[in-house]
C-alpha positions in Angstrom: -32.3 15.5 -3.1 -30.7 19.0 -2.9 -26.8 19.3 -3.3 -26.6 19.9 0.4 -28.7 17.0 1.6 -26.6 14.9 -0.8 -23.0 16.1 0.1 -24.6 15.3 4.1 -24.9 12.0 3.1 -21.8 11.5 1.4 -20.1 12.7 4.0 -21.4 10.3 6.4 -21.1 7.4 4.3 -17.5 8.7 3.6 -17.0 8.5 7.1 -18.5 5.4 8.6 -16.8 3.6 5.7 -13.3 4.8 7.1 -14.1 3.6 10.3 -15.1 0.0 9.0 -12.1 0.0 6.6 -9.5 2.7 7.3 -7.5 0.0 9.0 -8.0 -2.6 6.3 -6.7 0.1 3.8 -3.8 1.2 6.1 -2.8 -2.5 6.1 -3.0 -2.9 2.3 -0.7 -0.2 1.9 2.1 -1.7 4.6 1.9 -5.2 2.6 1.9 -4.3 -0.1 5.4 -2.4 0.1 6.2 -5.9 2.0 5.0 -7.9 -0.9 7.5 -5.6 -3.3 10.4 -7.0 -1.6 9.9 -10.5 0.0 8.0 -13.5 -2.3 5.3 -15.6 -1.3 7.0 -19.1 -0.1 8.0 -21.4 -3.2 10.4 -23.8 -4.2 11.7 -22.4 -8.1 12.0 -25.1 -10.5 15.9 -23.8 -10.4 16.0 -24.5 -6.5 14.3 -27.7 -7.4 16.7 -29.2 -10.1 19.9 -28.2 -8.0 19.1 -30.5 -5.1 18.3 -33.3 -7.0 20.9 -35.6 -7.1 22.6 -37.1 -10.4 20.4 -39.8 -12.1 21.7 -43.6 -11.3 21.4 -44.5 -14.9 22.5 -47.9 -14.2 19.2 -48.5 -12.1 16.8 -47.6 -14.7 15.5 -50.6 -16.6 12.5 -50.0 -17.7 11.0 -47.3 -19.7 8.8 -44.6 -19.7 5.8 -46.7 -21.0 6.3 -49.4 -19.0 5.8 -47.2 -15.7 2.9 -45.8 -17.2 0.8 -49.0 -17.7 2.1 -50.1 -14.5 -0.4 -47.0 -13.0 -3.3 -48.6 -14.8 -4.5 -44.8 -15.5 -6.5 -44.6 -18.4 -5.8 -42.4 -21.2 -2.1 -40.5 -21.1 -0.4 -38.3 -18.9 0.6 -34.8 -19.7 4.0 -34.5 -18.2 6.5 -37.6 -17.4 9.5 -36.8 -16.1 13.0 -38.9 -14.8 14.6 -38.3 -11.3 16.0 -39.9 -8.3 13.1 -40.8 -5.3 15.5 -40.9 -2.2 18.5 -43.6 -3.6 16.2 -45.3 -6.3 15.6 -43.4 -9.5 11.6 -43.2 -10.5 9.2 -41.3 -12.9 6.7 -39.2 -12.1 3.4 -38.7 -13.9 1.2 -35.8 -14.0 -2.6 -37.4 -15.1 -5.8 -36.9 -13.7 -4.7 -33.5 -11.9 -2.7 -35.7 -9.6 1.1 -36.6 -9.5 1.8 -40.2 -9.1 5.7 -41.7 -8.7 6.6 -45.4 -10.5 10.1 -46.4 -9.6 11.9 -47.1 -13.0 14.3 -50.1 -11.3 11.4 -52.1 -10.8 8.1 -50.6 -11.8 6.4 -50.9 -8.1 4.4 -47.9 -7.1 5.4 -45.2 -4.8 3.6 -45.6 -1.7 2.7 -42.8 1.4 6.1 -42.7 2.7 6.5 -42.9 7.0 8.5 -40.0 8.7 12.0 -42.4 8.2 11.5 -42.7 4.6 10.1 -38.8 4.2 13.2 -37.5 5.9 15.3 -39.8 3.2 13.5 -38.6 0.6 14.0 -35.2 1.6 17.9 -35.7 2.3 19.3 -33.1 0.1 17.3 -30.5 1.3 17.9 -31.2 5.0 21.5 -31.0 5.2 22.9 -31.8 9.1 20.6 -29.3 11.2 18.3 -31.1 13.8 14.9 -32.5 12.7 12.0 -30.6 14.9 9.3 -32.6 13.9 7.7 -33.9 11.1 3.5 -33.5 10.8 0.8 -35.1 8.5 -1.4 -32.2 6.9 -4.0 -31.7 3.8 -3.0 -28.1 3.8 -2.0 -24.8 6.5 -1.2 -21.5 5.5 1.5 -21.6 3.2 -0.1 -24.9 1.0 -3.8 -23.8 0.9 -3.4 -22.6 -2.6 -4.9 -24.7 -5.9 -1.7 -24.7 -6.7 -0.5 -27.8 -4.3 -3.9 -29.8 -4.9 -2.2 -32.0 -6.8 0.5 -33.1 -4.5 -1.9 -33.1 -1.0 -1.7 -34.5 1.5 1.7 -33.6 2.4 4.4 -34.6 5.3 5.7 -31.5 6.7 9.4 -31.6 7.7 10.0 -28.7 10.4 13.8 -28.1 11.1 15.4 -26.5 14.4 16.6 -23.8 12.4 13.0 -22.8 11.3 13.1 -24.1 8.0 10.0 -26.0 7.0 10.2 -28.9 4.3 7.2 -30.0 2.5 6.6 -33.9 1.1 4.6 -35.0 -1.3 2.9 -38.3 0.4 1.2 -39.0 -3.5 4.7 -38.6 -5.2 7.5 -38.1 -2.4 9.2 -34.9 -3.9 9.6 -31.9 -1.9 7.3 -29.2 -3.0 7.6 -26.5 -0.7 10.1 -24.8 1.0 9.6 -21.9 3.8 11.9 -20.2 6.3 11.2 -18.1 9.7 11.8 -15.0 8.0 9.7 -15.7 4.9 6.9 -16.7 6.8 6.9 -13.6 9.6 7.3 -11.0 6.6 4.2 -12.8 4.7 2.2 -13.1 7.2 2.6 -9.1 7.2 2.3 -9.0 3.2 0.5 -11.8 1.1 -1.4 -13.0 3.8 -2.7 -9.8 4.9 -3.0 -8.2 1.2 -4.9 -11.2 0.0 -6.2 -11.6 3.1 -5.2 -15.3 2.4 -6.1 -16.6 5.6 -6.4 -20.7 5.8 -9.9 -21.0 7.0 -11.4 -18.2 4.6 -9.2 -18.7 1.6 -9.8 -22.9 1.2 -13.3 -21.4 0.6 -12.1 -20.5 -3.1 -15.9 -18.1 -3.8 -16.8 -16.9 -0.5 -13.2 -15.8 -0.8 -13.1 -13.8 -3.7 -16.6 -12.6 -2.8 -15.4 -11.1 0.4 -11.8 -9.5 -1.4 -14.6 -7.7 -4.2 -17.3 -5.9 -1.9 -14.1 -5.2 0.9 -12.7 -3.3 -2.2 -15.4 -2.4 -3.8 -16.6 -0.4 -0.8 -13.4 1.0 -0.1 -13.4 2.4 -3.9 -16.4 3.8 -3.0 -15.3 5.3 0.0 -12.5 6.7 -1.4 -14.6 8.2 -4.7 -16.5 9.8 -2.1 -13.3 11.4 0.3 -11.5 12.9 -3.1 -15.2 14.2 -4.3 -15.8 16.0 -0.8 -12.2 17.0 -0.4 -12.1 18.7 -3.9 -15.5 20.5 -3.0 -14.3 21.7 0.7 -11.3 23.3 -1.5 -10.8 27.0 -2.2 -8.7 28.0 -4.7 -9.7 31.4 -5.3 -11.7 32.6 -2.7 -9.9 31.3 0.3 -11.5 30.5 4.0 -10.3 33.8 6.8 -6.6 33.4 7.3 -5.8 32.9 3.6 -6.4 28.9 4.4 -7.4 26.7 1.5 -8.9 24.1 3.7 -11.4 24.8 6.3 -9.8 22.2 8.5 -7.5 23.8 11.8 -6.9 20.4 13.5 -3.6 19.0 12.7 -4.9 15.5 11.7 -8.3 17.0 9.5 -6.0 19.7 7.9 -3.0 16.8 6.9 -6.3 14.2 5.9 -7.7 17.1 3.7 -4.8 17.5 2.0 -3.4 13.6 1.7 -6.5 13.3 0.4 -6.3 15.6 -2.5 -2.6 14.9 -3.3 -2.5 11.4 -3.7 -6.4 10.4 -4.0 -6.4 9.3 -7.9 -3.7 7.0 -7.0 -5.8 5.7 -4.3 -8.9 5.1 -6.3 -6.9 4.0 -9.6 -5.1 1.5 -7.1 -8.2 0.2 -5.5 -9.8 -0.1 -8.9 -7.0 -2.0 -10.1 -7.0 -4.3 -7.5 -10.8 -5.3 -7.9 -10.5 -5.4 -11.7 -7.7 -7.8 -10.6 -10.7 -10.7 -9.8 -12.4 -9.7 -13.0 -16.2 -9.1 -11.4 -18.6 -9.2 -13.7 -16.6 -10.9 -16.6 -14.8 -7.6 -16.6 -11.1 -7.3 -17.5 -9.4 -10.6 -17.5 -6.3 -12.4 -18.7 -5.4 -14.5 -21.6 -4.2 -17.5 -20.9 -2.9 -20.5 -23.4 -5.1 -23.6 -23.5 -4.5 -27.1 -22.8 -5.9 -27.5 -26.3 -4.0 -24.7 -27.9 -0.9 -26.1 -26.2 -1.6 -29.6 -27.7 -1.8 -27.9 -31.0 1.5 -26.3 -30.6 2.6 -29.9 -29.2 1.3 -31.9 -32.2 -0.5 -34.0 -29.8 -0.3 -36.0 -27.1 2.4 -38.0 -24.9 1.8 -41.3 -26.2 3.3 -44.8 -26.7 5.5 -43.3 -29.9 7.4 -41.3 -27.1 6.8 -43.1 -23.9 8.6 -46.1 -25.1 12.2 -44.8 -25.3 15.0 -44.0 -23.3 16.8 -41.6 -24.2 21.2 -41.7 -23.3 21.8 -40.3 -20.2 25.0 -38.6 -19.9 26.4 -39.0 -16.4 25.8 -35.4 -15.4 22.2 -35.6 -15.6 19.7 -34.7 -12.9 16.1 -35.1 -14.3 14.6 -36.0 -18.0 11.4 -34.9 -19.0 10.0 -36.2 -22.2 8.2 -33.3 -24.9 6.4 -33.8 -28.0 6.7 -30.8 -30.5 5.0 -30.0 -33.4 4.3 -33.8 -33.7 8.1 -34.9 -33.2 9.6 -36.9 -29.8 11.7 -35.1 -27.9 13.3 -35.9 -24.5 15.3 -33.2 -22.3 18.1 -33.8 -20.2 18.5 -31.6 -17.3 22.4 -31.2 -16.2 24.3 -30.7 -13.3 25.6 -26.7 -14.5 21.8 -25.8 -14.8 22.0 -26.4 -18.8 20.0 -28.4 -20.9 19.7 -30.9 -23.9 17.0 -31.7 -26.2 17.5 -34.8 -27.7 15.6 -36.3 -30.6 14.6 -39.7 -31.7 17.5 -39.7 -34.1 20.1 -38.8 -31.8 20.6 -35.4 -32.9 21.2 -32.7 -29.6 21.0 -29.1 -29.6 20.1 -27.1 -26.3 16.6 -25.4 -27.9 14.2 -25.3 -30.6 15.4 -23.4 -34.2 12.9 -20.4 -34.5 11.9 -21.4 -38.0 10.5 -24.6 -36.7 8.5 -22.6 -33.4 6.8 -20.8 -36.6 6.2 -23.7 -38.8 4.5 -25.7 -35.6 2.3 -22.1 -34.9 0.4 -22.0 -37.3 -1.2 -24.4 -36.5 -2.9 -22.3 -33.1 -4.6 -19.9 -35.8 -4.8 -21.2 -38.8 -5.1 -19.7 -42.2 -3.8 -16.2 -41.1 0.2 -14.7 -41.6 2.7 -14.6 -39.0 5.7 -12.6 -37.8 8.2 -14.7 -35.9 11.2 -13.4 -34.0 13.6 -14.0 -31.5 13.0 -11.5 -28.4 16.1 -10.9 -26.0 14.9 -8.2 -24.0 11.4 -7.3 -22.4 8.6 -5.4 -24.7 5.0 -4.0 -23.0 4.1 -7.5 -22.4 6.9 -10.0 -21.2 9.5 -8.5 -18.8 10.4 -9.7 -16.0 9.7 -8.7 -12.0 11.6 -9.2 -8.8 9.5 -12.2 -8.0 8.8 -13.3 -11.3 11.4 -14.0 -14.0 11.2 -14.8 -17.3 13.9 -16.9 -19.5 14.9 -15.0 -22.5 15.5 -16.1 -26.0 11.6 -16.2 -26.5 10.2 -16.5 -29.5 6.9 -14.0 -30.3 4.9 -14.6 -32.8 2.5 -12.1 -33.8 -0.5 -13.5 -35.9 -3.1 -10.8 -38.5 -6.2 -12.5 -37.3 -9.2 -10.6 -36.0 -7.6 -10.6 -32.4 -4.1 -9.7 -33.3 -3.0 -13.0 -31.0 0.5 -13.3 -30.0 2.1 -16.0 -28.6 5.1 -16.1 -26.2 7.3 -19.7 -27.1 9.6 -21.0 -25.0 12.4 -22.4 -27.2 14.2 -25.1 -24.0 10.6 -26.8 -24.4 8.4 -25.7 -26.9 5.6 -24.2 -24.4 3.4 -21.3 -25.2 4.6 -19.0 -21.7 2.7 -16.5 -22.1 -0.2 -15.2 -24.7 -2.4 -11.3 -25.6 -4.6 -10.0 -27.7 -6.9 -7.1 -28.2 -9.0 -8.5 -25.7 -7.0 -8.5 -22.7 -5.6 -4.8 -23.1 -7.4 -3.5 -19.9 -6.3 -6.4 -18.0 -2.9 -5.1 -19.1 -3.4 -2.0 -18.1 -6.2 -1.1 -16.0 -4.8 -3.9 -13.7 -1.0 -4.9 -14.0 0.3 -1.7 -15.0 -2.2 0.6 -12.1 -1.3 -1.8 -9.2 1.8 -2.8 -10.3 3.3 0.1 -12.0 5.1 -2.4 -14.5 5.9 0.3 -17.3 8.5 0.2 -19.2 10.3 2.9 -18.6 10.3 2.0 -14.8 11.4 -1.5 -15.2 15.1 -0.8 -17.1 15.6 0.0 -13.6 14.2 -2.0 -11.1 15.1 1.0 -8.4 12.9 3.8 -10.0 9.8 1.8 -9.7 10.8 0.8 -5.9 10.6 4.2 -5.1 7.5 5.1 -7.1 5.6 2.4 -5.2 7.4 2.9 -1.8 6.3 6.9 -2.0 3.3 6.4 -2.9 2.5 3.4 -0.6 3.1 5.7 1.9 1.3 8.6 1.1 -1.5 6.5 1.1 -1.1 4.7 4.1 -0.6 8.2 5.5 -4.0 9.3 4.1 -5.6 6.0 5.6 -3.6 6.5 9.1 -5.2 9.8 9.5 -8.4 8.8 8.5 -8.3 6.1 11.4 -7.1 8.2 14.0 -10.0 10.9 13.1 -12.4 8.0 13.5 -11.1 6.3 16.9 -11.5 9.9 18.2 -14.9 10.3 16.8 -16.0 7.0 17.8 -13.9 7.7 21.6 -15.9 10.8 21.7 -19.1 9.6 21.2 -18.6 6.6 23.3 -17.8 8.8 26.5 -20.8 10.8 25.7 -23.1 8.0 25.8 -22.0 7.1 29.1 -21.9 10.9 30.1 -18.2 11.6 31.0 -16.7 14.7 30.0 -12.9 13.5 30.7 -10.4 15.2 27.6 -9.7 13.0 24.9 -6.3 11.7 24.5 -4.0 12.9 22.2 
């Protein structure tokens, strides 16, 4: 095939993938400046733990180990925790990839609650506004994620202000939360960018099948634009007029040149965003785990630690109970948004002493050296976005082994947060870094990289608005000669 023949083809590849996914494209763009600014609906841990009411001490009477062999569940769970159900205070177990509620006055079982007692349990949320309506659902568009398996189905409390609650029928805590607002603006930015729509996305791999060829082909599409735009170019022997494009027509001439000005970032953003799904076992993430957080734990949650109860002071919220490099601990939750970590022996401190975070890390790579330290402020690999924070003190521990591992340790409960290595360095930065633009320098300032992503967002959406209005016209024209009219096109 001679360079002409293929540059033809190119060309019309080029341009019948703009006219299947120009639009797509141009929608990408919009949400994704969305997306920079307004967070998919969730309710924080934080917006969780202020709206639960202070424990009734008094009405706890049995213990943590009790509850549990009142489930009958086999083996252990992997997170208890202490709160109030409504007026009665119960525990909740995570085990089995479900959450289950025992009440600790009595140890009788949380059953599916009816719309009276839903509304009770959700009391603090509610406030006095005006109860809509309240509807039984497995999931809808803001629960369809993995995420909420473990709570489904749900009770969903919708409020004449437009606020939507979300209860737990296996556990009766409010898991979600959503406003009007949130959910207009999303369905303009994560729904569209992730094209997260409920009947496609419940369907985990023909979703992320669809999201990597819809990409795929638009990287190829735009490969091919910035390969014929370059070649249509002329630098030093320029087309009659001086012109460096061949293109006259307003929207051809400003395509042309979008094209070349902001086509790498294009491409490098397209290519980012498929790497983000890792196809073909390409760059991926590191992630801690479970058995490399049950190393750091010393084990399991077992009897040793399930069958005490820990003193409550009166300002308590929630208690959770934590094993750490072997050793019981229990944390009390507190009114002001602080904690407590208590131990077995009654000593209380509000985190864990780095020197002990080391001792207990060895143990996820053992036989190698370690540097431990405290880190207050963000390096290349933990910072903190608008819509994601992370807590700092943090203790990183860097480890000599053939990976160069580090671990990120959170010292309130002794959890690895975060974890890298040599391995996931394109993740870093072929994904996270391209799409995101999360360097360094542009973080000390969240304002710079704003306006990094907001120009560029819209050069490209500019690039793929032309590119749709040169292909309505094309497909317009083409249209009106099949039916053979010769009326002007529109402008």
């Amino acid at each position: 095939m001679n360079q002409a023949k293929f540059a033809r083809w190119l060309h019309l590849g080029h341009r019948w993938l703009g006219m299947t996914l120009g639009l797509m494209l141009l929608l990408w763009f919009v949400s994704g400046v969305v997306m920079l600014f307004v967070a998919r609906p969730q309710l924080t841990d934080a917006e969780r733990l202020a709206a639960l009411p202070a424990l009734a001490t008094e009405r706890v009477r049995i213990s943590p180990l009790t509850a549990w062999q009142a489930l009958g569940l086999t083996g252990w769970p992997e997170v208890v925790r202490l709160n109030m159900a409504g007026d009665r205070p119960a525990y909740r177990f995570f085990a089995q990839n479900r959450w289950s509620t025992v009440y600790a006055d009595d140890a009788s079982h949380f059953s599916a609650p009816d719309t009276a007692q839903a509304l009770r349990l959700a009391a603090a949320y509610l406030g006095d506004t005006g109860v809509a309506a309240v509807t039984p659902l497995a999931l809808d568009q803001w629960t369809v994620y993995r995420q909420f398996d473990a709570w489904r189905p749900f009770l969903r409390i919708e409020l004449a202000d437009g606020r939507d609650y979300y209860v737990s029928t296996g556990s009766g805590e409010v898991v979600l939360d959503t406003n009007r607002s949130e959910r207009a603006w999303n369905w303009i930015g994560s729904v569209v960018h992730w094209l997260y729509f409920t009947p496609l996305r419940q369907h985990g791999e023909l979703w992320r099948g669809l999201v990597l060829w819809i990409s795929f082909a638009a990287l190829l599409m735009a490969l091919a634009g910035l390969y014929l735009g370059w070649q249509r170019l002329r630098l030093r022997t320029p087309y009659p007029g001086g012109r460096r494009t061949p293109y006259r027509a307003a929207w051809k001439y400003w395509h042309h040149l979008l094209g070349l000005s902001g086509g790498v970032f294009v491409i490098t953003w397209l290519l980012s965003g498929w790497l983000s799904l890792a196809p073909l076992g390409l760059a991926s993430g590191i992630y801690a785990t479970p058995a490399e957080q049950q190393q750091l734990a010393g084990g399991e949650l077992s009897a040793d630690i399930l069958d005490w109860l820990p003193e409550i002071t009166p300002a308590t919220r929630e208690v959770d109970w934590l094993r750490f490099a072997g050793k019981p601990l229990a944390r009390l939750h507190q009114s002001a948004g602080e904690q407590v970590i208590i131990e077995r022996n009654g000593r209380r401190r509000h985190q864990l002493e780095l020197d002990e975070i080391a001792l207990a890390a060895s143990a996820l790579r053992p036989g190698t050296t370690q540097q431990a330290q405290w880190l207050t402020e963000p390096d290349q690999r933990y910072f903190s976005l608008r819509h994601q924070t992370r807590s700092f003190p943090v203790a990183r521990l860097r480890f000599n082994d053939s990976e160069h591992s580090v671990f990120y340790i959170n010292p309130q409960n002794g959890r690895i947060v975060m974890q890298a290595n040599r391995h996931d360095t394109a993740f870093r930065w072929f994904y996270q870094a391209l799409h995101r633009f999360d360097f360094a320098p542009l973080l000390t300032q969240a304002w710079r990289r704003d306006a990094l992503i907001i120009i560029l967002s819209l050069m490209g959406g500019a690039l793929c608005l032309s590119g749709c209005v040169l292909g309505w016209r094309r497909l317009f024209r083409q249209s009106r000669s099949a039916l053979g009219r010769n009326a002007p096109l529109p402008e």
